[in-house]
C-alpha distance (Angstrom), angle and dihedral (degrees) to the residues before:
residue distance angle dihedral
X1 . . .
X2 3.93 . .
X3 3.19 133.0 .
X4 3.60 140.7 157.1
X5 4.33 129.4 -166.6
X6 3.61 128.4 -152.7
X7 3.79 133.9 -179.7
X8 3.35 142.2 165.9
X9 4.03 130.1 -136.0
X10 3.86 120.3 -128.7
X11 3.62 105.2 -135.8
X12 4.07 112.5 -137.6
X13 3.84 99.1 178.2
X14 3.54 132.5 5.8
X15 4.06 93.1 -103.2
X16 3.55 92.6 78.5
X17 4.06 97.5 59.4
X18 3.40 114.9 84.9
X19 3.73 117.4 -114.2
X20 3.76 104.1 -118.3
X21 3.96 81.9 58.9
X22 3.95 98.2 49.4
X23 3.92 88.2 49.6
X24 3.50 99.2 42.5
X25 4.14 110.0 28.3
X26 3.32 105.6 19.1
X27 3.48 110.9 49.9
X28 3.98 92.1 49.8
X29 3.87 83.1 57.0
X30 3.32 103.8 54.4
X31 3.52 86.1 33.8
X32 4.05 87.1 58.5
X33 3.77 99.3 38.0
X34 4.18 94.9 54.2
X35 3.98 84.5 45.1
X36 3.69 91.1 61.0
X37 3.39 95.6 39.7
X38 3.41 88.9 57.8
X39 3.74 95.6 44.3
X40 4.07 86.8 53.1
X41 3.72 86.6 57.1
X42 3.41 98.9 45.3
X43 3.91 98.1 45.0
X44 3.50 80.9 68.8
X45 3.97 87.8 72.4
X46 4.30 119.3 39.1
X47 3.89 79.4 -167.7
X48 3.50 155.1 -20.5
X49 3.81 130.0 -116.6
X50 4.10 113.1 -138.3
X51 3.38 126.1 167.0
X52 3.63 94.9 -102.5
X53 3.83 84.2 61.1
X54 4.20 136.7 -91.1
X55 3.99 115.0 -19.6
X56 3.70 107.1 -151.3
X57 4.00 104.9 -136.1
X58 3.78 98.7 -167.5
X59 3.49 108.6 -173.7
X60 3.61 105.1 169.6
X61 3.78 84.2 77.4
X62 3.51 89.7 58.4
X63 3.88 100.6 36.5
X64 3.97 84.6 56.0
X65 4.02 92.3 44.5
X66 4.18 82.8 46.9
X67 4.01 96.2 49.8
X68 4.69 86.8 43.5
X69 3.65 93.3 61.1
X70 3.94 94.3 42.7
X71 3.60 90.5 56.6
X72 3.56 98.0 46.2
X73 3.90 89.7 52.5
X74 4.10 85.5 46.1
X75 4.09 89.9 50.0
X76 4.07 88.3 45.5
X77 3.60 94.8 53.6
X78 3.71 94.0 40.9
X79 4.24 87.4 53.9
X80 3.67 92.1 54.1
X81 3.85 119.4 84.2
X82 3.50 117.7 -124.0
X83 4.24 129.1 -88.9
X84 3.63 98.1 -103.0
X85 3.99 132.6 3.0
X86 3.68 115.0 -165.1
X87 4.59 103.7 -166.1
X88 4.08 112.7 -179.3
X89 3.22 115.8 -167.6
């Protein structure tokens, strides 16, 4: 017989997550999900007109930057092994 558990923990505060996580994983995520949020929003506008003349918005730069750190934080928690592994043999 074989048979192996996995589970995952639903975080409530930030106490719970173990600091070599927060530094690591979560920061880059947040870090990547506000940058493409901000990227959406700006996409909306190639640039804006000031008095001073045309500010150049470019988002793409930060919509790439955004989409970087998400993946890193994906391929980090994909590296790690999980909490607890249960194996019956």
């Amino acid at each position: 017989m074989f048979a192996i558990v996995n589970y995952t923990t639903v975080h409530k505060t930030l106490d719970t997550i173990e600091p070599d996580f927060y530094a690591l994983c979560f920061k880059k995520m947040c870090l990547g999900s506000v940058e493409t949020w901000l990227a959406s929003m700006r996409s909306k506008y190639e640039n804006v007109s000031t008095p001073f003349g045309a500010l150049n918005l470019n988002w793409q730069q930060l919509q790439q930057s955004g989409q970087q750190h998400l993946e890193e934080a994906n391929q980090f928690l994909a590296s790690i092994p999980p909490d607890r592994l249960l194996e019956v043999f």
